[in-house]
C-alpha positions, 0 to 999 in steps of 0.5 A: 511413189507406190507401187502395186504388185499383183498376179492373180486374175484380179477382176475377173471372175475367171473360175466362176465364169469357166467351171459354170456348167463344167464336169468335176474332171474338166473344172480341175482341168480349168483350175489348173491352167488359172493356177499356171496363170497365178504362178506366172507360169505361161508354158505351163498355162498352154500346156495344160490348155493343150491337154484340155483342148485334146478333150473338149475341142473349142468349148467355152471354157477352152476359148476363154482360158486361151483368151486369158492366156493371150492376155497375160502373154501381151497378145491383146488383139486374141484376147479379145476375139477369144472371150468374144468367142466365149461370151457368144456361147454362152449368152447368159453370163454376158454381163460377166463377160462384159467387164473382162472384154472391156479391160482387155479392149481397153489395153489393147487401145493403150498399147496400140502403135507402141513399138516392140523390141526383143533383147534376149529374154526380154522384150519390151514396148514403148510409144514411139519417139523419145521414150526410146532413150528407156530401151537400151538402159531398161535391157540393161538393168533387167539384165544385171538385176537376173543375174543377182536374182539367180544368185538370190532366188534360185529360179525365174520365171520361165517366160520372157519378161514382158515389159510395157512402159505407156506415155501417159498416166491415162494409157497407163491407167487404162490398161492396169485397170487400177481406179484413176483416184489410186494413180493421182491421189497416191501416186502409183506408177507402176505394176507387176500383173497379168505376167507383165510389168506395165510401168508409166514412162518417167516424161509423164510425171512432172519430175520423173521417178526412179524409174529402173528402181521401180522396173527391178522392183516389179520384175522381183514381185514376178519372181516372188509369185512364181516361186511361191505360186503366189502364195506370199502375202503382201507384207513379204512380197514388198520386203523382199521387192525394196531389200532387192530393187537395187540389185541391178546395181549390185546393191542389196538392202537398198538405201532408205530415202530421207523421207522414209527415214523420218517418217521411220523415226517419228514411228520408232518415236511414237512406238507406232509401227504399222501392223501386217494387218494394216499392210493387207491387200495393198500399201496402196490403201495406206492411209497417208504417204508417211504411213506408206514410207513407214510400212516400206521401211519396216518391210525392207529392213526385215528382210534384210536382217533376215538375208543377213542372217541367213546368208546367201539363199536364205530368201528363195528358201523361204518363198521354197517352203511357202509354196510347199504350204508354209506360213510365211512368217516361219518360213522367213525365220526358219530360212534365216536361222531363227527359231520363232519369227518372233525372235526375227522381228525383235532383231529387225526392230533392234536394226531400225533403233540403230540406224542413223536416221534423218529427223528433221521434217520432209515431205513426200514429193508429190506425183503429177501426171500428164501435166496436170496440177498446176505449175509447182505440182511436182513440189511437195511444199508448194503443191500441198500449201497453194497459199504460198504460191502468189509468193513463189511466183513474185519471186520468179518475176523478181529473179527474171527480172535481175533483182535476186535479193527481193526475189530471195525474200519472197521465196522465204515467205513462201517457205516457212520454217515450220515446214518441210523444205521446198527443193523447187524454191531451193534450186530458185534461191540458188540461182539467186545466190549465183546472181549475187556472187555467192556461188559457195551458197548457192552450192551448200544449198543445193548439196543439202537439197538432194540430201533431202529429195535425192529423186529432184531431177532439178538440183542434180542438174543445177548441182552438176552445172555448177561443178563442171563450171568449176572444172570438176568433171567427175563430180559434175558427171556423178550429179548429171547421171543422177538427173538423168536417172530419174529424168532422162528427158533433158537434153541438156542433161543429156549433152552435159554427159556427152561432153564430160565423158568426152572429156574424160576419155570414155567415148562408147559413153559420149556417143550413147548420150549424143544419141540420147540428145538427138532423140530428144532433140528430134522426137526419135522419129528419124530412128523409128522409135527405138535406139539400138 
């Protein structure tokens, strides 16, 4: 799963387009609205905007500084009629103009209808329906992961965060703006842009994601370019996104998953880790999801020696010194207490040869959007050798048709051993051992299952089905919230929750869930689309 992050006016030819044909005095005035913009400061984009306009009235480059500034705020619809305004005046920078309207309009169809709810500081939009069960735990987790950023950071931005979460990977794509080939060939959900955090909705894809992970990690991208003024390279940005992204559940330095940690060790291994430079502009453009897993851990475990040398504030110190024009790999090590950033990095290094890392072969869990893919796109064995699928599908017909053993054997020709496991056949076979008695293998395998693929919503929820048939209630509500954390679209994960927090005396939480359930039963139309 990638992530893109990105503050700048990316596309748009914003100060070519607004200082054509303007006077020194009114260009430095126009460039200091887009760098408010840039540093996703928007009170001090209208502020300046302000000033401006007491100066040179509606001009064109007023109108399309307030249409950019509409843009970044969510209002979409003045955006639009703002660089309307802007292109009519000035007739030869039409095709210029062009390609902003097209993005702008185009987001303002992908948001169109969504339902918008305001918490605090934060407000969030969605489809209406069933992605209203992502609202009350969305506000929840940006209001946890503020408080720990405070203590880490110092400042965030000034501005509510805005947060839209779109119901296809098409809607997503077109307001991003990012190529289709980025979303499904490598699998980016999510961004932080434009002041906005746009993220896919976890029904879209075809086994869900950690999707509040992924909602920190762009909110902390936001306050890393506001705080540096967007000034920190992306090596920097993505290492301090992973060491916080699980702040929200008062944790730094977030676990590194199974297949990083392989992909980790086979590059400790082979001496071949990947170099800043390979890392620019984007982890996107990475060549391969190792290369990727690789470059995030690398990053995170920087960052994280550096947090933990320098002790509390070591990491806003640093994003402090690269905004006073800093180069940010000795703004890191000076922050932490080194004396050359080399000394850093031979620390870090020294950390990840310590760590106890997976090594056994796993594979990337692939991300389907929109249903498209087939039936096995959400696994990573499957998805990658379509061979094996005739064999995966005779097993399916075996099992449905109660002849667990030969179903057994035509799911391990479709898994040889040579490659990675596949959690999709795992959960399959584990039913098979439950139809033969053998209930203590089918649990084994799927405890070993979520070791290998802990984001595989299905072997929490068949792990979870297990324990609570074994009167295990606080073990079975651990595996159910750790299905519904990366899907939450089950209503039988969703029920399953209910009934156990009923039984384990925790009624505020039952109910929550019996919502959830009801939602997701009726399509959340009978509460309007939100769930407060």
């Amino acid at each position: 799963m990638k992530i893109w992050s990105a503050s700048r006016l990316a596309g748009i030819a914003a100060l070519a387009l607004l200082a054509a044909g303007a006077p020194t005095a009114l260009g430095a005035s126009v460039e200091q609205v887009v760098d408010c913009l840039n540093a996703v400061d928007l009170p001090c984009a209208e502020s300046a905007l302000a000033r401006l306009r007491a100066e040179d009235g509606d001009s064109r480059q007023v109108c399309e500084l307030a249409g950019h500034i509409a843009f970044h705020r969510g209002d979409y619809a003045s955006a639009v009629a703002e660089i309307e305004r802007a292109a009519a005046s000035a007739p030869e920078l039409g095709e210029e103009y062009a390609g902003v309207l097209a993005h702008y309009q185009a987001t303002l169809d992908a948001t169109a209808g969504m339902v918008e709810i305001r918490e605090g500081d934060v407000i969030l939009r969605h489809a209406p329906g069933m992605d209203a069960i992502l609202v009350e735990e969305a506000f929840q987790t940006l209001e946890a992961a503020q408080l720990t950023l405070r203590q880490q950071l110092g400042v965030l931005p000034p501005q509510p965060v805005l947060v839209e979460i779109f119901p296809t990977g098409k809607r997503f794509v077109a307001a991003s703006g990012l190529p289709p080939e980025s979303v499904n060939t490598t699998g980016v959900v999510a961004i932080s842009k434009w002041a906005r955090l746009l993220m896919t909705s976890p029904r879209a894809v075809a086994r869900g994601y950690g999707w509040k992970d992924t909602l920190v990690h762009e909110y902390v991208h936001q306050v890393v370019s506001h705080l540096s003024h967007d000034r920190t390279p992306v090596w920097l940005q993505e290492g301090i996104a992973r060491y916080l992204e699980a702040c929200w559940r008062h944790q730094l330095n977030a676990t590194l998953e199974p297949f990083s940690q392989a992909a980790l060790a086979s590059a400790l291994a082979a001496d071949d880790l990947v170099t800043f430079e390979e890392m620019h502009p984007s982890f996107a453009f990475l060549p391969s999801a190792e290369r990727g897993a690789v470059a995030y851990a690398q990053v995170q475990i920087l960052v994280a020696t550096a947090a933990e040398h320098g002790g509390a504030g070591s990491i806003g110190r640093a994003l402090q010194a690269i905004e006073n024009g800093a180069e940010a790999d000795d703004a890191l090590a000076r922050a932490a207490g080194y004396d050359r950033f080399e000394e850093l990095m031979d620390e870090a290094i020294q950390a990840m040869r310590s760590l106890d890392l997976v090594e056994r072969k796993l594979a990337a869990l692939p991300v389907a959007l929109d249903g498209e893919g087939g039936d096995f796109a959400e696994d990573p064995l499957l998805a990658e050798h379509v061979e094996l699928a005739d064999h995966a599908r005779l097993g399916d017909l075996l099992r449905q048709a109660e002849r667990p053993r030969a179903a057994l054997v035509e799911y391990g020709k479709a898994m040889p051993p040579d490659e990675p496991p596949s959690p999709l056949l795992t959960n399959r076979s584990a039913d098979c051992h439950l139809m033969l008695g053998e209930r203590s293998t089918a649990l084994d395998l799927l405890r070993q299952s979520t070791r290998d693929y802990p984001s595989f919503a299905m072997t929490w929820k068949g792990l979870g089905q297990l324990e609570q048939a074994d009167g295990e209630p606080q073990a079975a509500l651990d595996a159910f919230l750790a299905s519904a954390d990366v899907y939450p679209f089950d209503s039988e994960v969703q029920a399953s929750l209910a009934a156990l927090y009923t039984e384990l005396g925790d009624l505020a939480s039952a109910s929550r869930h019996a919502g959830f359930e009801r939602i997701l039963l009726y399509g959340g139309e009978e509460l309007g689309g939100a769930v407060r």
